[in-house]
N, CA, C and O atoms as a GROMACS GRO file, in nm:
protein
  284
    1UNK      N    1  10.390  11.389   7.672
    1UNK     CA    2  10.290  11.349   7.769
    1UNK      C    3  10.268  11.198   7.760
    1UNK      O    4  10.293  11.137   7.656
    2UNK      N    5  10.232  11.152   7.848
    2UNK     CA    6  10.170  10.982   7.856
    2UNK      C    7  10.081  10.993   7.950
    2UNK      O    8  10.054  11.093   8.017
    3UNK      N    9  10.036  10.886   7.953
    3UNK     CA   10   9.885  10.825   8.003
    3UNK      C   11   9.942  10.680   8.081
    3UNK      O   12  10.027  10.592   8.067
    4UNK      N   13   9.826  10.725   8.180
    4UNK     CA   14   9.871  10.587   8.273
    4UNK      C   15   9.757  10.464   8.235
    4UNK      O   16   9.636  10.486   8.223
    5UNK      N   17   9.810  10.358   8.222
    5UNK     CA   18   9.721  10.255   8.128
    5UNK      C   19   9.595  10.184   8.216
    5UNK      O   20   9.521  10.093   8.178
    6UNK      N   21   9.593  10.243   8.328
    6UNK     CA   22   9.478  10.191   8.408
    6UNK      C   23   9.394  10.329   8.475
    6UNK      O   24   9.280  10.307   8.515
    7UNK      N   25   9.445  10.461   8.487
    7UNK     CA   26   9.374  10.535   8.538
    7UNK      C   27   9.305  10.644   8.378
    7UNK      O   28   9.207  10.719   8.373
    8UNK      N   29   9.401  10.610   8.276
    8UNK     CA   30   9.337  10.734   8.155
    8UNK      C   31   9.361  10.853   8.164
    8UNK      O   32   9.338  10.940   8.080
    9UNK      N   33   9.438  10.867   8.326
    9UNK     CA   34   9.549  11.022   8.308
    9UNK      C   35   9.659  11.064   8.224
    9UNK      O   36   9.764  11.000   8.218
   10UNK      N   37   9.638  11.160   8.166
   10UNK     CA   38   9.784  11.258   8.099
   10UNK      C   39   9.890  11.289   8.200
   10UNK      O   40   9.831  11.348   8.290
   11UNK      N   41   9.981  11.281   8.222
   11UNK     CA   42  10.087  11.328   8.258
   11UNK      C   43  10.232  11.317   8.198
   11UNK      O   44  10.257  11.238   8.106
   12UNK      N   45  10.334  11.405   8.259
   12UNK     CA   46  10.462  11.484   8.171
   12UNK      C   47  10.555  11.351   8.274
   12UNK      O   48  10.554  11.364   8.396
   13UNK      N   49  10.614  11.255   8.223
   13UNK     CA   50  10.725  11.130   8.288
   13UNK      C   51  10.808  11.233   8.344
   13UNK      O   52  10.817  11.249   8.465
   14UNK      N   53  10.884  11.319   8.239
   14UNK     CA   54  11.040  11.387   8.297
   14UNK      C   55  10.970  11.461   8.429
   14UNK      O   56  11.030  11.458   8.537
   15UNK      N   57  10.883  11.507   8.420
   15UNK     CA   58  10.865  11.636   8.494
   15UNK      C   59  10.891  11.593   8.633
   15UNK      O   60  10.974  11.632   8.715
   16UNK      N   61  10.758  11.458   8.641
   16UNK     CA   62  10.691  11.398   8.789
   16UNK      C   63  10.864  11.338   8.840
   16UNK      O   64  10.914  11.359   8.951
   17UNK      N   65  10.920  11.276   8.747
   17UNK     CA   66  11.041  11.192   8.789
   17UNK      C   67  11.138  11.304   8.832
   17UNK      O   68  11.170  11.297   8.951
   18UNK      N   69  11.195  11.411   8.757
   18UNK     CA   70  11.276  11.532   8.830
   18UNK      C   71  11.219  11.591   8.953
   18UNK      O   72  11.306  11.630   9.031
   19UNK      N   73  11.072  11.612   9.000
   19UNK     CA   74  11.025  11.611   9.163
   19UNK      C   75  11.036  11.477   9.187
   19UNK      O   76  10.983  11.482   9.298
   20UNK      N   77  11.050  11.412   9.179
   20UNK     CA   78  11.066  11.286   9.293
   20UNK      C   79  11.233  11.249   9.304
   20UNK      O   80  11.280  11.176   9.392
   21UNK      N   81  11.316  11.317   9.193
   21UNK     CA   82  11.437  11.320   9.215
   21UNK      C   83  11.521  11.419   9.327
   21UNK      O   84  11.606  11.390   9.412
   22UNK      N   85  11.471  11.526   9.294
   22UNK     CA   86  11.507  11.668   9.353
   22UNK      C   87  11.420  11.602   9.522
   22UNK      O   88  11.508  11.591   9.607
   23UNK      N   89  11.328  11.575   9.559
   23UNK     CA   90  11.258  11.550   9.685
   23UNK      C   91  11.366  11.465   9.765
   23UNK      O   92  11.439  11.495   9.861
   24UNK      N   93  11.352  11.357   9.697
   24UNK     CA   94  11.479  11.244   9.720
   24UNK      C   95  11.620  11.281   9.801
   24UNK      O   96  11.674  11.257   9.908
   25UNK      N   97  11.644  11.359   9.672
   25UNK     CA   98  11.779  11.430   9.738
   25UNK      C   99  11.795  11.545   9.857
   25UNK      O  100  11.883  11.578   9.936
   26UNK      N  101  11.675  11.581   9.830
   26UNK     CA  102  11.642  11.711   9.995
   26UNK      C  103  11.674  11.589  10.111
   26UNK      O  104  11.770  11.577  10.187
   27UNK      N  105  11.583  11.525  10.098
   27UNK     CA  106  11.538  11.427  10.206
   27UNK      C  107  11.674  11.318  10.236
   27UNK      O  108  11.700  11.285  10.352
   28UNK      N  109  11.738  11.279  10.147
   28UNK     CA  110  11.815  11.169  10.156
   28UNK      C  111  11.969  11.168  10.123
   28UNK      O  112  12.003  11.120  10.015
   29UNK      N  113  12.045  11.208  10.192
   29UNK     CA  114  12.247  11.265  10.147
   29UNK      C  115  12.238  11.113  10.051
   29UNK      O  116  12.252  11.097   9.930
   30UNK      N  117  12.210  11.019  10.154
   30UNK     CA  118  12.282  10.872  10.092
   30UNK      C  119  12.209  10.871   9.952
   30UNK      O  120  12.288  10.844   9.862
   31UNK      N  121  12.110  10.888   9.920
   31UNK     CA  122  12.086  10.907   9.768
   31UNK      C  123  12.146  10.952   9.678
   31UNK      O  124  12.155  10.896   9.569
   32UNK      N  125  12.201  11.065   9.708
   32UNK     CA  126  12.234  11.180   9.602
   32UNK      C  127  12.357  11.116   9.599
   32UNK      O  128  12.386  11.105   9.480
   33UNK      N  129  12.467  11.054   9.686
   33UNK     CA  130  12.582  11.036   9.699
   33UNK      C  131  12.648  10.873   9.702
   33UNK      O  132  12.768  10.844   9.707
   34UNK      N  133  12.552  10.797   9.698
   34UNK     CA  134  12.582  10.660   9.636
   34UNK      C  135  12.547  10.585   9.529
   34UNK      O  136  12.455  10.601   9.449
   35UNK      N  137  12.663  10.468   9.541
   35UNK     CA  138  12.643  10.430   9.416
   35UNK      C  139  12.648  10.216   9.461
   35UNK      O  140  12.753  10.155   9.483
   36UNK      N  141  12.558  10.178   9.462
   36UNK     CA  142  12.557  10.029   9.523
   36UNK      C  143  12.594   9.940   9.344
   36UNK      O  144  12.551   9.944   9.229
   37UNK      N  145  12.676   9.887   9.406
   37UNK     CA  146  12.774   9.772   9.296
   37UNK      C  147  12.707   9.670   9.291
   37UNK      O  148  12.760   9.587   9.365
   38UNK      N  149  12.618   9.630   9.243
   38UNK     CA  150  12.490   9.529   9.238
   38UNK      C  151  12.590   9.402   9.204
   38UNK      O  152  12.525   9.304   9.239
   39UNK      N  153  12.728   9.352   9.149
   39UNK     CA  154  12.810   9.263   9.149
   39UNK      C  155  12.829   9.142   9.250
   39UNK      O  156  12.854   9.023   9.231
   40UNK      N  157  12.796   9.251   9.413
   40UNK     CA  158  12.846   9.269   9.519
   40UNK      C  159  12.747   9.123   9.555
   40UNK      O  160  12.785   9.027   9.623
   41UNK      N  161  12.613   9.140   9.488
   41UNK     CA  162  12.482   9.054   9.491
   41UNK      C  163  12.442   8.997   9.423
   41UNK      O  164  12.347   9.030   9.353
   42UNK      N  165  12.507   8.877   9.418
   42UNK     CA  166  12.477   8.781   9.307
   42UNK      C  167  12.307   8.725   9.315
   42UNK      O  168  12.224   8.717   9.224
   43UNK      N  169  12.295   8.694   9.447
   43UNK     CA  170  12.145   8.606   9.458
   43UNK      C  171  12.046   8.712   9.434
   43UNK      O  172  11.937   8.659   9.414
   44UNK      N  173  12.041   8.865   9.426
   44UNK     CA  174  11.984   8.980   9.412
   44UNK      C  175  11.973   8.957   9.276
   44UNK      O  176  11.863   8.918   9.238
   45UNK      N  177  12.090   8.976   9.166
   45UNK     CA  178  12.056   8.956   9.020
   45UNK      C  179  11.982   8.842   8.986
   45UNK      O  180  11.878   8.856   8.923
   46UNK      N  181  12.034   8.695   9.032
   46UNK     CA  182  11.922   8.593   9.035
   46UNK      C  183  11.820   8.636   9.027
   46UNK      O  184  11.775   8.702   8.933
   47UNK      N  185  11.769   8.606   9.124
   47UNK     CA  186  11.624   8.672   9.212
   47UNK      C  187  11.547   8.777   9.092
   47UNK      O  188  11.445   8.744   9.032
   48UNK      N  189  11.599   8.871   9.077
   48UNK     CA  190  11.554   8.947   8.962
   48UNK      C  191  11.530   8.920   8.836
   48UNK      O  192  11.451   8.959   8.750
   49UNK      N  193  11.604   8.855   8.842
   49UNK     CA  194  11.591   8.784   8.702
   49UNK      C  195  11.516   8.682   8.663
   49UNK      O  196  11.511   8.663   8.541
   50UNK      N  197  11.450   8.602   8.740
   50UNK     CA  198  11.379   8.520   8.751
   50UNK      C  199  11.245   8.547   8.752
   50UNK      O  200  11.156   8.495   8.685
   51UNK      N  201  11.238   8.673   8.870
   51UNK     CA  202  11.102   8.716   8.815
   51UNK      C  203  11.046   8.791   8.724
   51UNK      O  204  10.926   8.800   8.701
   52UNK      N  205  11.191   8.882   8.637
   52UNK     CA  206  11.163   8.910   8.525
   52UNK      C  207  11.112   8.859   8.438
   52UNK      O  208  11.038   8.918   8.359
   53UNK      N  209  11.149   8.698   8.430
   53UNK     CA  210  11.084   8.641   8.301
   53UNK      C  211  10.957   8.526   8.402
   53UNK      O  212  10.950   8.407   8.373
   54UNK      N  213  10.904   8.561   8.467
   54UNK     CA  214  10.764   8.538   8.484
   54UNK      C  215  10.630   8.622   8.419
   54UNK      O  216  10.648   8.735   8.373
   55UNK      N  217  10.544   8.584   8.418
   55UNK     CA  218  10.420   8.683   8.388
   55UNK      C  219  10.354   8.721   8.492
   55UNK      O  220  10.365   8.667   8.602
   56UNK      N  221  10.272   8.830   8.464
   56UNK     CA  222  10.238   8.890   8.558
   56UNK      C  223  10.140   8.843   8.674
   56UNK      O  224  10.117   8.897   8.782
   57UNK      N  225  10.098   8.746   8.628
   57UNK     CA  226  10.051   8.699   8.747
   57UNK      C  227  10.123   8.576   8.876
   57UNK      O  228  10.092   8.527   8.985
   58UNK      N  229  10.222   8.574   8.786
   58UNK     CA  230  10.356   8.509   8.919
   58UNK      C  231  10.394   8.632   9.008
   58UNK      O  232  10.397   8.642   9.131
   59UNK      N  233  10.426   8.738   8.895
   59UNK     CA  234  10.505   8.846   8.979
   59UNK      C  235  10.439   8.840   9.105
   59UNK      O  236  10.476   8.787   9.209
   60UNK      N  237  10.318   8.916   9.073
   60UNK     CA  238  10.202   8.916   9.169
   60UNK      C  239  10.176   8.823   9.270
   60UNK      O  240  10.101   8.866   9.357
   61UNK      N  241  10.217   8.708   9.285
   61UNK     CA  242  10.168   8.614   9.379
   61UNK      C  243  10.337   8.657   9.418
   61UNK      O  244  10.345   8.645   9.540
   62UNK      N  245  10.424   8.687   9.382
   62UNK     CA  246  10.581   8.659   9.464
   62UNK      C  247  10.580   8.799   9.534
   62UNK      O  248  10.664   8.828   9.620
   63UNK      N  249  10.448   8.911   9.480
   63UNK     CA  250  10.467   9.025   9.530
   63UNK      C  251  10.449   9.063   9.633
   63UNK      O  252  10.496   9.162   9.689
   64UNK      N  253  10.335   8.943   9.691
   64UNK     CA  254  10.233   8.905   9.762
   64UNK      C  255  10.315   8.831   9.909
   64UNK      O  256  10.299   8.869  10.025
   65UNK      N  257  10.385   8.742   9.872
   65UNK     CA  258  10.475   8.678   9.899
   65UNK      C  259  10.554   8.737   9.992
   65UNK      O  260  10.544   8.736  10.115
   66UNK      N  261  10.638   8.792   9.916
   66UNK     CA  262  10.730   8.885   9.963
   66UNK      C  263  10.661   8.982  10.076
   66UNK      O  264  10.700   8.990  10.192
   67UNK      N  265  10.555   9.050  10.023
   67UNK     CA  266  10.507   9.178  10.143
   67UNK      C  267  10.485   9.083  10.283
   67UNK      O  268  10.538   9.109  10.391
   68UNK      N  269  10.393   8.966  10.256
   68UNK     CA  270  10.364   8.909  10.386
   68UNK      C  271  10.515   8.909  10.455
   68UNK      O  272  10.540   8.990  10.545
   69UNK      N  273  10.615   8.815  10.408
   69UNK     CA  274  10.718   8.790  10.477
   69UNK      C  275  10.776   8.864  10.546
   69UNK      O  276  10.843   8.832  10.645
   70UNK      N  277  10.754   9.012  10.488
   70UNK     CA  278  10.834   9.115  10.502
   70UNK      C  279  10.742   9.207  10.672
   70UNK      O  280  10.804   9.243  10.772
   71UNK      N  281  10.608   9.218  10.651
   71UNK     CA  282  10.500   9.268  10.732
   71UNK      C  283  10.551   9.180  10.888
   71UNK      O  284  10.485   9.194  10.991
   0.00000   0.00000   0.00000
């Protein structure tokens, strides 16, 4: 079991993640059946990586960022 660090709920990781796997795959062929070569995306690994080693309150402003751009 684990606990979510902001709400103080118990819950089972494998369980919730095997329904959201199994849902996934009802819902989605291209899920169950691909496989994306992240190689393919260099400025993607960048990008990721960069905000990996930010703290969390960069993430957050790029998260921010990002949704507007995206909206």
């Amino acid at each position: 079991m684990s606990s979510g660090a902001y709400t103080n709920l118990k819950y089972n990781k494998t369980h919730i993640h095997s329904i959201f796997d199994k849902r996934l795959k009802e819902i989605d062929n291209e899920y169950l059946t691909s496989y994306v070569n992240m190689m393919k995306y260099p400025t993607i690994i960048f990008a990721m990586s960069k905000i990996m080693e930010m703290n969390k309150t960069e993430q957050n402003l790029v998260t921010i960022d990002l949704f507007k751009a995206t909206s």
